[in-house]
N, C-alpha and C positions, 0 to 999 in steps of 0.2 A: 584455597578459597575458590567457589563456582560462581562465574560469572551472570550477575542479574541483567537483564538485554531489554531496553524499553524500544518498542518498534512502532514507527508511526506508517501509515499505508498497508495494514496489516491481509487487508482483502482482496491488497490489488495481487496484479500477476506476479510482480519483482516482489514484491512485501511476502504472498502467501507462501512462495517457494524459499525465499531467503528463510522465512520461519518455521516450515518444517523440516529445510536442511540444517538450521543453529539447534531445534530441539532433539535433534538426532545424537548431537556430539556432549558424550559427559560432562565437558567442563563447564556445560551449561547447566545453571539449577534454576533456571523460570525466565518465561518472555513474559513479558505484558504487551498484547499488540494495541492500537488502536484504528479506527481507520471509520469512514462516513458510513457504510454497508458493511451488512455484518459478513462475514467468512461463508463459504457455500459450502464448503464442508465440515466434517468432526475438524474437531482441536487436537493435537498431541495435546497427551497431559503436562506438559511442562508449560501450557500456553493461558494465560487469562487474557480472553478478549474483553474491551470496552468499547462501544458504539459512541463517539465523541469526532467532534470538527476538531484538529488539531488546532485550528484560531482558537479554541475556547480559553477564558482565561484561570481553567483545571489543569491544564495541560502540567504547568510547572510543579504544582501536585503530584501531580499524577506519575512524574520522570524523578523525583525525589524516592532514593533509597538502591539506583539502579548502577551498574557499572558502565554501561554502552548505550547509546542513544542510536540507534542505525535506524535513519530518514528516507523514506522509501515516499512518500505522501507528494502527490502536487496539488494544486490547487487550479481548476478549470475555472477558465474568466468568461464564459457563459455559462446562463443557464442553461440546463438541460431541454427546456422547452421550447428553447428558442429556435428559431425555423433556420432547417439546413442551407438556405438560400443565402443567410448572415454569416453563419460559421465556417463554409465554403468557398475557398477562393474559388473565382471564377475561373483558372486554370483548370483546375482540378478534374474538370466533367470533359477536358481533353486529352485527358490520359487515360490510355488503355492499363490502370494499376494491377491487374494479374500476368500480361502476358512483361511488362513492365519489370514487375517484380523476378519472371521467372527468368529472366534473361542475366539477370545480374549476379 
């Protein structure tokens, strides 16, 4: 039997690569991704996207008929417009984060 895979987070970085390496492998016979933004590139065809808030209450719908549920999705507790002054710890703007990062 081929394994049906329901993927929430399907757009982000961990979701899109997890699901084009699961549509790669035979034992797979279809993803269903979901995820708030749609995918930036083609789909394998083993892939149905849906554009859906995993809070929606479709969701259990929508996971009904699958073998694997693999949870890639977070949920950001601001909004997106909110000014970087809020979302920013004040630390932050005292670290030098490239030469930071290249050292480690």
């Amino acid at each position: 039997m081929k394994t049906r895979i329901f993927l929430t987070g399907a757009s982000g970085y961990l979701g899109s690569l997890l699901m084009e390496r699961l549509a790669e492998l035979p034992e797979v016979e279809s993803i269903t991704g979901i995820a708030l933004s749609n995918p930036r590139g083609p789909l394998p065809p083993k892939v149905k996207f849906r554009q859906m808030d995993m809070r929606s209450p479709d969701l259990t719908g929508m996971m009904a008929g699958h073998d694997v549920v693999v949870h890639t999705a977070c949920i950001v507790l601001w909004p997106a417009r909110m000014s970087t002054s809020i979302t920013t710890p004040p630390w932050a703007s005292t670290i030098s984060w490239p030469t930071t990062v290249s050292r480690m």
